[in-house]
TORKETI-23356 format. One record per residue: residue in three letters; x, y, z of N, C-alpha, C in turn. Coordinates in steps of 0.2 Angstrom, whole numbers, plus 5000, padded with zeros to 4 digits. Atoms other than C-alpha are relative to their C-alpha. Layout:
N
AlaXYZXYZXYZ
...
# end
This chain:
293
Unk499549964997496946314890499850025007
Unk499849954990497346404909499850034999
Unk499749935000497246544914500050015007
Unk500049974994498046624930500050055002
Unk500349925002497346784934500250025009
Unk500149944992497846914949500849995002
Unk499550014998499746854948500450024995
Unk499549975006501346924939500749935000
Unk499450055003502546814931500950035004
Unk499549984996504146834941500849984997
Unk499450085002505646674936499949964994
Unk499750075008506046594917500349965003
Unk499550035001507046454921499749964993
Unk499950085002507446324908500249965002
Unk499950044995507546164912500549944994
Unk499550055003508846014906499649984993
Unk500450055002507345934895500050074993
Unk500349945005507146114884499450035000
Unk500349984997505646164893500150045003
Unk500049934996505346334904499649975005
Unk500250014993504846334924499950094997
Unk499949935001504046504924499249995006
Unk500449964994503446564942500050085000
Unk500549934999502246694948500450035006
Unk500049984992502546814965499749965002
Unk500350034995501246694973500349925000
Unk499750055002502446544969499449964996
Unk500250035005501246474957500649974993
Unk499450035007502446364943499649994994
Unk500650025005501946324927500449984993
Unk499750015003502846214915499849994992
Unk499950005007503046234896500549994995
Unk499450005003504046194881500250074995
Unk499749945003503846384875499650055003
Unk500149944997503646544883499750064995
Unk500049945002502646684874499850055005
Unk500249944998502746854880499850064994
Unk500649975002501146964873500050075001
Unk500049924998501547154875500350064993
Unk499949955003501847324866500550065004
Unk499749954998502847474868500249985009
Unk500249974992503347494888500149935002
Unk500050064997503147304891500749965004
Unk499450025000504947254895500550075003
Unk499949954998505647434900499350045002
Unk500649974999504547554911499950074997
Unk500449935004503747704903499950055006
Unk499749924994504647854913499650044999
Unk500349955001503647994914500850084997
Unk499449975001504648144904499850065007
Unk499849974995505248244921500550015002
Unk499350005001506948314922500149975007
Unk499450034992508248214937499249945001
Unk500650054996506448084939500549965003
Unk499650034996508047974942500249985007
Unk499950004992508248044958499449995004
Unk500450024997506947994962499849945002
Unk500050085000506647814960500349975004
Unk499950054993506347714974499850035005
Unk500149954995506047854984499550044999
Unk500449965001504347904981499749964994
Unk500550005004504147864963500349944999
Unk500050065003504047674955499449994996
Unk500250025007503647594941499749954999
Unk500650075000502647434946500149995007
Unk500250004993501947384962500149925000
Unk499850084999502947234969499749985006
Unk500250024995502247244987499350054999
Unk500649975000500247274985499850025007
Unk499949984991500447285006500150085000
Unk500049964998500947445004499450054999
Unk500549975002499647514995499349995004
Unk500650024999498147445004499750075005
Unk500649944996496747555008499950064997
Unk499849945003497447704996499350014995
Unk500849975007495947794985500350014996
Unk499649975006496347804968499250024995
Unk500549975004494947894958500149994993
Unk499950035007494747834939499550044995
Unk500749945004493947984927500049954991
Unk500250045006493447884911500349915001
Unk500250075000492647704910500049994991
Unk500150045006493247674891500749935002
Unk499650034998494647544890500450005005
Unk499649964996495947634897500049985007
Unk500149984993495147674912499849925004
Unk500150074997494447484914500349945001
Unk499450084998495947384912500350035006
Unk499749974995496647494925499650005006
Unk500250014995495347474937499949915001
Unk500050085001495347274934500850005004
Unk499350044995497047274939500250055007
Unk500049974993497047404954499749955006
Unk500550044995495547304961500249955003
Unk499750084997496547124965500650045005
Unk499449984997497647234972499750075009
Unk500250004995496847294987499950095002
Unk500249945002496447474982499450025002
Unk500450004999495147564984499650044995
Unk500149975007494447614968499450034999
Unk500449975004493247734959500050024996
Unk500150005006492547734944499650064998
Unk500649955001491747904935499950004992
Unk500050015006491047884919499350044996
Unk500649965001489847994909499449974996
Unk500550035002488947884899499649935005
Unk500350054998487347774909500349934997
Unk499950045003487547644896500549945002
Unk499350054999489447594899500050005008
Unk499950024991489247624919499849935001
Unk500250034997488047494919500349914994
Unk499850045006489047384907500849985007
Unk499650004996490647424919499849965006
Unk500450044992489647384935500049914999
Unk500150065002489447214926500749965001
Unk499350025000491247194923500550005007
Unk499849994995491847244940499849995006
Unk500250024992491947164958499950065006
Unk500049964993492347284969500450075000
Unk500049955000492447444962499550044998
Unk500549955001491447594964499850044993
Unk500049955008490647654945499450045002
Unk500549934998489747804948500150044991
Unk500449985006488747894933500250075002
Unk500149935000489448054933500650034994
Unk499949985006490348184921500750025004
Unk499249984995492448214929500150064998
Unk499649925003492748384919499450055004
Unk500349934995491448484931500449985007
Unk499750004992492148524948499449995007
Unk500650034997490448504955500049955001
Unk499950065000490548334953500549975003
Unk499250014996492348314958499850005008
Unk500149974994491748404973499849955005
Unk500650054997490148304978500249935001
Unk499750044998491048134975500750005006
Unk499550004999492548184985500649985000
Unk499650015001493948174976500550015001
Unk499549974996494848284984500549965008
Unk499650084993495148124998500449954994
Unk499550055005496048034982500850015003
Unk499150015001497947974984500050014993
Unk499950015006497747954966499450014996
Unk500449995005496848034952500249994991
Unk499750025010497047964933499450024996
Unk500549995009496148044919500149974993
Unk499950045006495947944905499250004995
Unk500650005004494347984897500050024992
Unk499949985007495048004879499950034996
Unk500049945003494948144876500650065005
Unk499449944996496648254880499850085003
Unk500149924995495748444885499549965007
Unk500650044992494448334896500749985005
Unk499550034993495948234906500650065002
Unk499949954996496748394909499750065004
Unk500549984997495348484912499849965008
Unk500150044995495048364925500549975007
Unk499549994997496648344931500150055007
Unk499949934997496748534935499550005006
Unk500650004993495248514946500249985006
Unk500050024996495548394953500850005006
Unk499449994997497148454959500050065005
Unk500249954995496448604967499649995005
Unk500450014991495148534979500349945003
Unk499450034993496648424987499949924997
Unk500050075001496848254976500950024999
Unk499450024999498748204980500550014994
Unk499450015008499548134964499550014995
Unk500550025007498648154946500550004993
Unk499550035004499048064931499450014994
Unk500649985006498248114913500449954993
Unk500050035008498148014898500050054993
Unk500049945003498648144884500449954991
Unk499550015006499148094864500150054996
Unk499449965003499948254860500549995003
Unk499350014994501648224866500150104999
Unk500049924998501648434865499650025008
Unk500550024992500248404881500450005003
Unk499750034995501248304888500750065003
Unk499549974999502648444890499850065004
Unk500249954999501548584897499649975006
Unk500650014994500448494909500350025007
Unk499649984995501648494923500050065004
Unk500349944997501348684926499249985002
Unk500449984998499748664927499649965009
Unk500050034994499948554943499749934999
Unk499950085001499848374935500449975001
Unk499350044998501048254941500449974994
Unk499850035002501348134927499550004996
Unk500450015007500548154908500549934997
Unk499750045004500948014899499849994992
Unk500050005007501048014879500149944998
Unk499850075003501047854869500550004994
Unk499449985006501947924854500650035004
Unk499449984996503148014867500549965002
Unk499750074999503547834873500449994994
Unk499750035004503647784856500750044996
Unk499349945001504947934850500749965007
Unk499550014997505847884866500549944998
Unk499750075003506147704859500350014994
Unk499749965005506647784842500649995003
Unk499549964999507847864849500749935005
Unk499650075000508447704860500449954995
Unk499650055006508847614844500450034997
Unk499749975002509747754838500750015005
Unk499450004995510947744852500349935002
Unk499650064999511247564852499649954997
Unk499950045006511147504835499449965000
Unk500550005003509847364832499749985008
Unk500550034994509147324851499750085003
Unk500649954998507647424855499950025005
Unk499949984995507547414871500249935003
Unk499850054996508247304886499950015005
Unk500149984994507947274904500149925002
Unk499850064997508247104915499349975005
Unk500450034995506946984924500150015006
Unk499950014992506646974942500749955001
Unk499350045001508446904947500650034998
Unk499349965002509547004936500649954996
Unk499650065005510146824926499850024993
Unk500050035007509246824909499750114999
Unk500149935004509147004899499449964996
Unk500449985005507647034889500050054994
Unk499949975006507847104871499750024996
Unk500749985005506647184861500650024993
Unk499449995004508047184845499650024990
Unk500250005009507547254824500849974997
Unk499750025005508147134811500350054996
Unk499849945006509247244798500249934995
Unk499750075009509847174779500449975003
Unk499250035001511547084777500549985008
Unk499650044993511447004796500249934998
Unk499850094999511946804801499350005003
Unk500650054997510146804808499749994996
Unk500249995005509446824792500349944995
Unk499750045005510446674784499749945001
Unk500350074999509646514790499450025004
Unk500650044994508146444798500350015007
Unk499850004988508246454820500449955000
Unk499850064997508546274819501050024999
Unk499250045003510246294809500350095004
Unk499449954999510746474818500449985005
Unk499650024995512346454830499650075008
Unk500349964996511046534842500449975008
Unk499850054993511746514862499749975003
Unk500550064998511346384871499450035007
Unk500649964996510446494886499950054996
Unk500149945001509546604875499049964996
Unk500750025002507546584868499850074994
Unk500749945006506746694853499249975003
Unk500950024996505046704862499650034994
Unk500449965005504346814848500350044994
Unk499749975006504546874832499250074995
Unk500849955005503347024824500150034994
Unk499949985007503247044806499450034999
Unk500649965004502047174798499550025005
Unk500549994995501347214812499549975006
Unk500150054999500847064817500649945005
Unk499450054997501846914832499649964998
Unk500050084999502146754832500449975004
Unk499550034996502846624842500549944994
Unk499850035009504146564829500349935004
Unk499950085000504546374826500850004995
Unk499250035002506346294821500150024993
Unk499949975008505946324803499950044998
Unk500049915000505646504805500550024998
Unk499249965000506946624797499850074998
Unk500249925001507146794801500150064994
Unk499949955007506946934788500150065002
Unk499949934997507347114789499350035000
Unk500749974997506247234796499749965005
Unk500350044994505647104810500350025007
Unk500149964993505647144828500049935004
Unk499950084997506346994839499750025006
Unk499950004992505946974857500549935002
Unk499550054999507446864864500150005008
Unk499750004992507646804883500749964999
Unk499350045002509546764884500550015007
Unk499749994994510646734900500550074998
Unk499549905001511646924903500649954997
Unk499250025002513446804900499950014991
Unk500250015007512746764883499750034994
Unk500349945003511946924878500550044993
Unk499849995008513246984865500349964995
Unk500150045005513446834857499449984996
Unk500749995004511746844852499950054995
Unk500149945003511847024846500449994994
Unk499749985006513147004834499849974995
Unk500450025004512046884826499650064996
Unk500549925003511047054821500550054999
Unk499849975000512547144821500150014991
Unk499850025008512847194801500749975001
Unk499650035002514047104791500750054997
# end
């Protein structure tokens, strides 16, 4: 297998033959006869911070991905825990022309980090004392994210760091109750992963079996994260014999908690979780295939 590291997937096309053209921002191409896309929650739509009117915002201050890494260059982002979290988030700051610090309290995974990472700063220290805050200078941060997996620590940490003068700060919290209260205390954006998950709930209950939707770069093909129900048409044949439309793709299918990239002689069952890229014209001809009988 490839692999292309440091670039984001931009353009699906399909092509005459039933193969996908699928370019990157750096026009990298890369031709296949099946597209998986790998993600959970938030993949496909972005994971709003809960903030009443945030709407009015957007675009203007706050964003949801960094399409121009130009803007960003040179900004501090300070990063309080080196467990996952904190280190996939510094892996992908780093290509991106940041200028990153790592605080982590355990020696062990510092020198485990350091290993892992080109060109970010991993510093052995403890983020929940403001003495430390202090002496590293966190307070010259644009951007403070506590993520140290534990919710009173990354608001503890947070708080601090808000008072000796770091910009924006963002806390990793799995209370969604947390996540409701941080904001007084001068945290920018908590984010909750059951909160997320609640909010996607509640999307399906507003429009029936698609979970959630949002559209590629372009604005041609919708992406649909869609639950099988009983007594659909997607549920009566195999893929090969659905009257599925002709621009549309099931790129994924997740049963039992588990995906796959399904084949012709796949056939869906209730309770499955489709992912489907499908041109927007074509888009409720597909749904009513999932639509009950």
């Amino acid at each position: 297998p490839g692999f292309t590291l440091g670039e984001r997937a931009e353009t699906i096309e399909k092509q005459e033959d039933g193969s996908f053209i699928v370019t990157t921002n750096k026009g990298t191409q890369h031709q296949a006869p099946v597209v998986a896309i790998a993600g959970g929650l938030g993949s496909f739509e972005p994971r709003k911070p809960v903030i009443p009117n945030i709407h009015e915002f957007e675009d203007k201050g706050v964003a949801y991905m960094i399409k121009d890494p130009e803007v960003y260059r040179d900004k501090k982002v300070v990063i309080a825990g080196g467990g996952e979290t904190g280190l996939h988030l510094a892996m992908s700051l780093e290509r991106d022309r940041f200028d990153v610090f790592l605080l982590e309290e355990s020696e062990e995974r510092c020198n485990y980090l350091a290993r892992m990472l080109d060109s970010v700063t991993v510093i052995h220290a403890d983020a929940t004392r403001r003495a430390v805050l202090e002496e590293e200078r966190v307070g010259s941060a644009d951007v403070f994210v506590a993520c140290t997996g534990d919710d009173e620590n990354n608001i503890m940490a947070g708080v601090e760091a808000r008072e000796i003068g770091a910009k924006k700060i963002l806390a990793l919290v799995g209370r969604p109750d947390y996540a409701t209260i941080v904001g007084k205390l001068g945290i920018d954006h908590a984010v909750s992963q059951r909160d997320v998950m609640a909010r996607q709930v509640m999307g399906f209950l507003n429009m029936g079996c698609v979970i959630s939707r949002s559209s590629l770069p372009g604005g041609r093909i919708a992406v649909l994260e869609i639950e099988v129900d009983e007594h659909v048409d997607a549920t009566e044949h195999v893929l090969a014999n659905l009257p599925l439309p002709e621009k549309c793709l099931i790129a994924t299918v997740i049963r039992d908690g588990f995906s796959k990239v399904p084949g012709a002689d796949d056939r869906l069952q209730a309770g499955d979780t489709v992912i489907a890229l499908v041109e927007d014209s074509e888009s409720d001809a597909l749904l009513r295939l999932f639509s009950p009988n």
